[in-house]
C-alpha positions in Angstrom: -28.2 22.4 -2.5 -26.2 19.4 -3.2 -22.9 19.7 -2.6 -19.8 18.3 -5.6 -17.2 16.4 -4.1 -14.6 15.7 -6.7 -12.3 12.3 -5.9 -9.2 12.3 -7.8 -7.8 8.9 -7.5 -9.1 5.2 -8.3 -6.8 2.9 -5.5 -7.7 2.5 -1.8 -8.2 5.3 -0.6 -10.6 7.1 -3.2 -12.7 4.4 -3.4 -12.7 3.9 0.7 -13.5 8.3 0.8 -16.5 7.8 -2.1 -18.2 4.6 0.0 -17.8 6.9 3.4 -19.2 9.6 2.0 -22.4 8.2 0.4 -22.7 6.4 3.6 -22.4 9.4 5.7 -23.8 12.5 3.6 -25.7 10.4 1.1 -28.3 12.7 -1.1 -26.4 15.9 0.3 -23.4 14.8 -2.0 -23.0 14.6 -5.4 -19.7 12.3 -5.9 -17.6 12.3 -9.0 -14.2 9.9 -9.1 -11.9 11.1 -11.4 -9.3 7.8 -11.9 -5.9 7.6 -14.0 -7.0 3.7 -14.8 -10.0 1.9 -15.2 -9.2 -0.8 -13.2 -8.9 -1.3 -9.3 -6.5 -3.8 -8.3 -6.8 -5.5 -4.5 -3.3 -6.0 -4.4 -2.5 -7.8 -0.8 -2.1 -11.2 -1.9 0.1 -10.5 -5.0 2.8 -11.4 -3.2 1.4 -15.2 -2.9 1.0 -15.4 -6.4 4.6 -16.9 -7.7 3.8 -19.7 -4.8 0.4 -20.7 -6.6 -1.3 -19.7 -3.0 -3.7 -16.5 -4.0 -4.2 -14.4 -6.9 -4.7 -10.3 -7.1 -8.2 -9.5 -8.2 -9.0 -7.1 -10.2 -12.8 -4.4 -10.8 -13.9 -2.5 -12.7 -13.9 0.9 -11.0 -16.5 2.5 -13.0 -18.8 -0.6 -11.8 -17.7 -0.4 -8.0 -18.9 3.4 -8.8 -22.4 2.7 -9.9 -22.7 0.1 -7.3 -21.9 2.9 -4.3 -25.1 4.7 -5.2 -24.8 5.6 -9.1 -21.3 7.7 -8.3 -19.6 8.8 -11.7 -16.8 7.8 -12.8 -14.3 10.0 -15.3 -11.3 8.5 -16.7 -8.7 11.0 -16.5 -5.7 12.5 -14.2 -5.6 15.9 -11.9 -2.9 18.1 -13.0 -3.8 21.3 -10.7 -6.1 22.8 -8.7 -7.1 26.6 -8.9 -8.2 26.6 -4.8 -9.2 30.3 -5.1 -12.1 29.5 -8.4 -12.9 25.9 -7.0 -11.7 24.3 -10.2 -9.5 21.4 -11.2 -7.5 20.9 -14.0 -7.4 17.3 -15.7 -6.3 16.0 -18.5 -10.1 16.0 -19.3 -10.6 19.9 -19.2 -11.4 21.8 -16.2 -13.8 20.2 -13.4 -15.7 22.3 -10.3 -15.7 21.1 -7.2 -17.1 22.5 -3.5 -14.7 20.2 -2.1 -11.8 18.2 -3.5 -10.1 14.9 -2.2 -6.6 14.1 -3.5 -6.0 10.4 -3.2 -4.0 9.9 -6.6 -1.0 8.4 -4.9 2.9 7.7 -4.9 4.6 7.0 -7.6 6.8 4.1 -7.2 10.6 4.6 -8.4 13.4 2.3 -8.7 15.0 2.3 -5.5 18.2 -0.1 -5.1 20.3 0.1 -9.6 20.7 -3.3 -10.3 18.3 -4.9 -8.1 14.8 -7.1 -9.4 11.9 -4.4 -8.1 8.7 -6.1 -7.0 5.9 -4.0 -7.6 3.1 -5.8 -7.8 1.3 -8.6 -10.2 2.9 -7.6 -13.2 6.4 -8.7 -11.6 5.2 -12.2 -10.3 6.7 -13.4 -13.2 9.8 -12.4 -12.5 9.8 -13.7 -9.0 8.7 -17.2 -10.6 12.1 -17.4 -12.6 13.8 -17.0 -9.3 12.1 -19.7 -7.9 13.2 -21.8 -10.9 16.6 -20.7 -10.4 16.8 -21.5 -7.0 15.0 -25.0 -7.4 17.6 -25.9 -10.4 21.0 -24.7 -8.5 21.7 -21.6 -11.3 21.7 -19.5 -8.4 22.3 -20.1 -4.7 22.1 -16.8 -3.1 19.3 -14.4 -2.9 19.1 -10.5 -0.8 15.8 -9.2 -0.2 16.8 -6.0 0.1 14.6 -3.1 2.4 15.0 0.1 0.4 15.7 3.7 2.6 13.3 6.5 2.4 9.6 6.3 2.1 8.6 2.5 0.7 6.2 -0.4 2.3 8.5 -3.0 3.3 5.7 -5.6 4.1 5.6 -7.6 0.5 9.8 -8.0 0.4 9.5 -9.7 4.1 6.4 -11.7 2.6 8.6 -12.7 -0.2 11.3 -13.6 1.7 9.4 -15.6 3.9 7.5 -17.5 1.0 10.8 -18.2 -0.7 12.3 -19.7 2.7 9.3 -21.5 2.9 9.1 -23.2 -0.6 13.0 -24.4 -0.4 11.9 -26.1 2.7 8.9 -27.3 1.6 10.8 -28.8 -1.6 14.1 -29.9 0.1 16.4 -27.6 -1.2 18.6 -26.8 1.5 22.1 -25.5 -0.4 20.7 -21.9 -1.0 21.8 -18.4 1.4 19.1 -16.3 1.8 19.4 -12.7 3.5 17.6 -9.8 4.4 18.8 -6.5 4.0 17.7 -3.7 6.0 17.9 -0.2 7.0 15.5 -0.7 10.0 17.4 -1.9 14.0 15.0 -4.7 14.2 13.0 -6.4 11.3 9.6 -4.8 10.6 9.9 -2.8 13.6 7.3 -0.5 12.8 5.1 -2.8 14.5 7.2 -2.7 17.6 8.7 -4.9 19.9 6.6 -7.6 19.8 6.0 -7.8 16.0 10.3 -7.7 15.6 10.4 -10.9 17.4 7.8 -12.9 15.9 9.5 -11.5 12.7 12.7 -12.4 13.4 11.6 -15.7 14.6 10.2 -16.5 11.7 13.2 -15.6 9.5 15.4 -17.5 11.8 13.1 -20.4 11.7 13.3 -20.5 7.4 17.3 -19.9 7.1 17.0 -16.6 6.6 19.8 -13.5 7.9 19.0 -11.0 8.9 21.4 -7.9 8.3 20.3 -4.7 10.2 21.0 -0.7 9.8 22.4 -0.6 6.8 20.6 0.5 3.5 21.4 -1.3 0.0 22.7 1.2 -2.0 22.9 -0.2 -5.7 23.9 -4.5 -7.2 26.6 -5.2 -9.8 28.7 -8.1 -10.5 27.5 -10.0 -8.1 27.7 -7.6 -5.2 25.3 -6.0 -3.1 26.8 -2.4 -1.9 25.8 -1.2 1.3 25.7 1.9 3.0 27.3 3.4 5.0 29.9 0.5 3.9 30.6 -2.9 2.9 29.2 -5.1 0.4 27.8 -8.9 -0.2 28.6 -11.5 -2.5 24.7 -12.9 -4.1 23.2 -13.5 -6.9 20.1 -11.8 -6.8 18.9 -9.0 -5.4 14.9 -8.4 -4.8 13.9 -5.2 -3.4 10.1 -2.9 -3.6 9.9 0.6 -5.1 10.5 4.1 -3.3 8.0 6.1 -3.0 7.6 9.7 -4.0 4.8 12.4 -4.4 3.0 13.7 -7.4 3.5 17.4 -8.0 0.4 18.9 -8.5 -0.3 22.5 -9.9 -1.6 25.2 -7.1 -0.8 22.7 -4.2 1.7 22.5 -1.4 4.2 19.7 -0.8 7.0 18.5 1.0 10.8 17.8 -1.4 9.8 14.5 -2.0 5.9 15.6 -3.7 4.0 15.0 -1.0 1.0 17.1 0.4 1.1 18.3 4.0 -2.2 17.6 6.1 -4.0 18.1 9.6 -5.5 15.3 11.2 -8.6 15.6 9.5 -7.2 15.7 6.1 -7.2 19.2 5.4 -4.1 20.8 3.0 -2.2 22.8 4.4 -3.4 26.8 3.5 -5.9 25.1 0.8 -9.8 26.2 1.1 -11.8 23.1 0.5 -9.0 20.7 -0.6 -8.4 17.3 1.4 -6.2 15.0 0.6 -5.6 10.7 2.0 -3.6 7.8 1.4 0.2 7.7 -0.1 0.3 11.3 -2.0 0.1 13.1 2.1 3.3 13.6 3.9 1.9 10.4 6.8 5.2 8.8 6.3 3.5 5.1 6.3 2.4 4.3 2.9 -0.2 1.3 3.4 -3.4 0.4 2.4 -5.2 0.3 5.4 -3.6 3.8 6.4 -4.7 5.3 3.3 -8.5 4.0 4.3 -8.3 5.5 7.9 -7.0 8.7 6.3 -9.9 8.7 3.7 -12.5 8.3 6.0 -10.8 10.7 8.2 -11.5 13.3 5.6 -14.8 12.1 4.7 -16.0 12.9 7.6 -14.8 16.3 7.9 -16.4 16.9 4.4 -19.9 15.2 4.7 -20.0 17.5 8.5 -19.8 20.1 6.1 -21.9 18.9 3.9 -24.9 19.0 6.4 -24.7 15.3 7.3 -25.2 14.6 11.5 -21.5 13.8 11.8 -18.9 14.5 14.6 -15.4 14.4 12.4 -13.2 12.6 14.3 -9.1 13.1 14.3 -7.1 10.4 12.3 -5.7 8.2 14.8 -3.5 5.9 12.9 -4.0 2.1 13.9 -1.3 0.0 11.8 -2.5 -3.6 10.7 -1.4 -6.4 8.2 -1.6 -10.0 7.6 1.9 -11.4 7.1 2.5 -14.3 4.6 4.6 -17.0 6.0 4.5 -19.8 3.8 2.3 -21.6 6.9 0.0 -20.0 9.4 -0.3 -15.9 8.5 1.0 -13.7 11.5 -1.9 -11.2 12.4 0.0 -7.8 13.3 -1.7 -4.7 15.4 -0.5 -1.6 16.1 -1.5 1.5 18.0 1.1 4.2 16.9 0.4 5.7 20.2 1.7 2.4 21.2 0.1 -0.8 21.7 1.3 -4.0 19.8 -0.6 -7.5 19.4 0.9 -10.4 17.4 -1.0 -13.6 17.2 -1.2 -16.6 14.4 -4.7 -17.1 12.3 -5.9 -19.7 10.5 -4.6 -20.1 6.5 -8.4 -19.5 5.9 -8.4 -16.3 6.6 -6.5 -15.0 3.6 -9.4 -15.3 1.7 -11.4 -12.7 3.2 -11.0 -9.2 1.8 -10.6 -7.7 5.8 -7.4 -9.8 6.1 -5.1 -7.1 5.1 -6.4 -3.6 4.0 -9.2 -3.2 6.5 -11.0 -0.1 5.3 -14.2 0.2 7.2 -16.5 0.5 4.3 -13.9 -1.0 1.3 -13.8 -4.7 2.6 -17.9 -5.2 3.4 -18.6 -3.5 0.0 -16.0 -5.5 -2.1 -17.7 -8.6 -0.6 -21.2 -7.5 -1.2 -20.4 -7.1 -5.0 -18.2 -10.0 -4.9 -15.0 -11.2 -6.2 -13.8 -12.0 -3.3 -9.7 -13.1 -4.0 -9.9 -17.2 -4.0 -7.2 -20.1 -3.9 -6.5 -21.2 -7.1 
C-alpha cells in the first residue's frame, strides 16, 4: 500500500524533505505539503538587495509541487496533531497521515525595542533609507547589533559588511560603524579560522567590533547593553529572535521548539518527524534545516519500503558571506573542522552558493529561476 506522508511547511526544509522523499521512496509514497503561504521565497541574497547586487526570487510552491512528481499542495497551517489516531488538525479540517513531518518553522520576534529588524526582502527598503542617510550626512553612526538567544546572525554581518563596503566604494569616510555582539569572537560559530577572516574583514571596512555583550533595547540615541554600558549611534540594525510554534498534542522545549533524535524523530511521538528551525538544533539556517530534512526522509522512506540505510544527522555548517568584493566561502564540521577560502563574485548566482540542500539547489535550477544580477 502506498504510504501518506503529510509535510506541514512550505520553506526549506519541506520542500528539501518532499524532493528526498520522491527521490528515495518514489511510488511507495503518497506526498501531500500542507503550506501557511503560497509562495517560496530563496531568501540568501536578500541581503544584497539595498546594494543593487542580487535580488530574492520568489516560486510558486504549488508549481515546485507538481514539478517533484505531481506532489499536492494544500494551502493551510497545522494546529495539532492527534499522534495516537494519525490525524492532523489544520485550519483546513482534519488530515491523515502514516507519517508526519513538521517543518513549519520559527517565528521571528522583535529582538533588540527600538532597533530597525532586518527580516528579509520586505525590509530592504528600509535598509536603503539608511544608505541614503549615511551618503547625505543625516546620520553618522550605525550598530549592527547581534541579538541573544536563538537568531541567524549571518545577514546582520553581511549587512554590515555591504554597508562598510558601499561608504568606501562612494568616498564617504566621516561615518562610525560598529558591531555589537554577544558572541567572544565574530561569527565564531564557524570557529577559529572563520573569526579571523571575519574580523579581518571588518577591520579592513572601518568597522568595530564590540564583543560579549548583548544589545538590550535603543532610545534616544543610545544603544543599552547588557550586562552594562551603553553607546551613543544613530541607528541601530539588528535580525529577529527566533522562537517555536506551539503545536497541539506535541512536545517542546520553553521557547516552542520540538525535541528530536538524530534521525528526526519527536521525542515520545509515533510516526511524527520534524526538521529545520521549529526542532530544538539550536542553529537555525537554511542549509541545516535541508540536512535535517533529508535526515528524516530517509528514516521515513526506510520505512516506507524504499532500499535505504537512514543515516544519523551529522550537522556540516556552510554559508557564502557577502563582502561587498570577493564572497568568503565558510565550512564547518561541528565535530570540528573549519575551511575559509575566497570564491569568485560569480558564484553568487548559483542557487548551491548558500543553502546547499542536496536535492533543493539541482531542482530549483532544473525548473529555473535561478537568482540573477540585476
Amino acid at each position: 500500500m502506498t504510504t501518506r506522508v503529510l509535510i506541514a511547511g512550505g520553506g526549506v526544509a519541506a520542500i528539501e524533505a518532499m524532493l528526498a522523499l520522491h527521490a528515495l521512496a518514489e511510488d511507495r509514497v503518497e506526498i501531500e505539503l500542507l503550506g501557511a503561504e503560497p509562495h517560496f521565497w530563496y531568501r540568501p541574497l536578500s541581503v544584497a538587495e539595498p546594494f543593487g547586487l542580487g535580488t530574492a526570487t520568489r516560486y510558486e510552491v504549488g508549481a515546485l509541487a507538481a514539478a517533484a512528481g505531481d506532489q499536492t499542495f494544500t494551502l493551510g497551517t497545522l494546529r495539532g496533531v492527534d499522534v495516537t489516531r494519525h490525524r492532523a488538525a489544520t485550519s483546513v479540517g482534519e488530515l491523515a497521515y502514516d507519517f508526519l513531518l513538521v517543518a513549519i518553522g520559527a517565528v521571528p520576534t522583535p529582538s533588540v525595542p527600538g532597533a530597525l529588524t532586518f527580516r528579509g526582502p520586505a525590509d530592504d527598503e528600509k535598509i536603503g533609507e539608511v544608505l541614503r542617510d549615511l551618503s547625505a550626512g543625516a546620520i553618522r553612526r550605525v550598530a549592527f547589533a547581534v541579538p541573544s538567544g536563538a537568531s541567524w546572525p549571518l545577514p546582520l554581518y553581511e549587512l554590515a559588511l555591504l554597508t562598510g563596503s558601499h561608504l568606501q566604494a562612494n568616498g564617504i569616510d566621516d561615518v562610525e560603524l560598529v558591531l555589537v555582539t554577544p558572541e567572544e569572537e565574530p561569527l565564531q560559530l564557524f570557529g577559529r579560522a572563520g573569526s579571523e577572516a571575519v574580523r579581518r574583514l571588518l577591520e579592513e571596512r572601518g568597522i568595530a567590533v564590540l564583543t560579549n555583550v548583548s544589545p538590550a533595547g535603543y532610545a534616544e540615541g543610545e544603544l543599552l547593553l547588557a550586562p552594562e554600558g551603553a553607546i551613543g549611534v544613530d541607528r541601530v540594525i539588528t535580525v529577529p529572535r527566533l522562537r517555536g510554534r506551539l503545536l497541539d498534542g506535541l512536545p517542546a522545549t520553553v521557547d516552542g521548539f520540538l525535541p528530536i533524535d538524530l534521525h528526526g524523530r519527536v521525542a515520545g511521538c509515533e510516526d511524527v518527524y520534524a526538521a529545520g528551525d521549529i526542532t530544538d538544533f539550536p542553529l537555525k539556517q537554511g542549509g541545516i534545516a535541508a540536512q535535517l530534512a533529508d535526515a528524516a526522509a530517509e528514516a521515513i522512506a526506510a520505512q516506507a519500503g524504499a532500499d535505504v540505510e537512514p543515516r544519523p544527522f551529522s550537522p556540516v555548517l556552510r554559508a557564502l558571506l557577502l563582502t561587498g568584493t570577493d564572497p568568503l566561502y565558510l565550512r564547518r564540521s561541528l565535530a570540528g573542522a573549519c575551511r575559509v577560502e575566497t570564491i569568485s563574485p560569480a558564484s553568487l548566482w548559483r542557487p548551491t552558493a548558500k543553502i546547499r540542500g542536496r536535492y533543493l539547489e539541482p531542482f530549483l535550477t532544473r525548473v529555473g529561476s535561478v537568482p540573477s544580477r540585476r
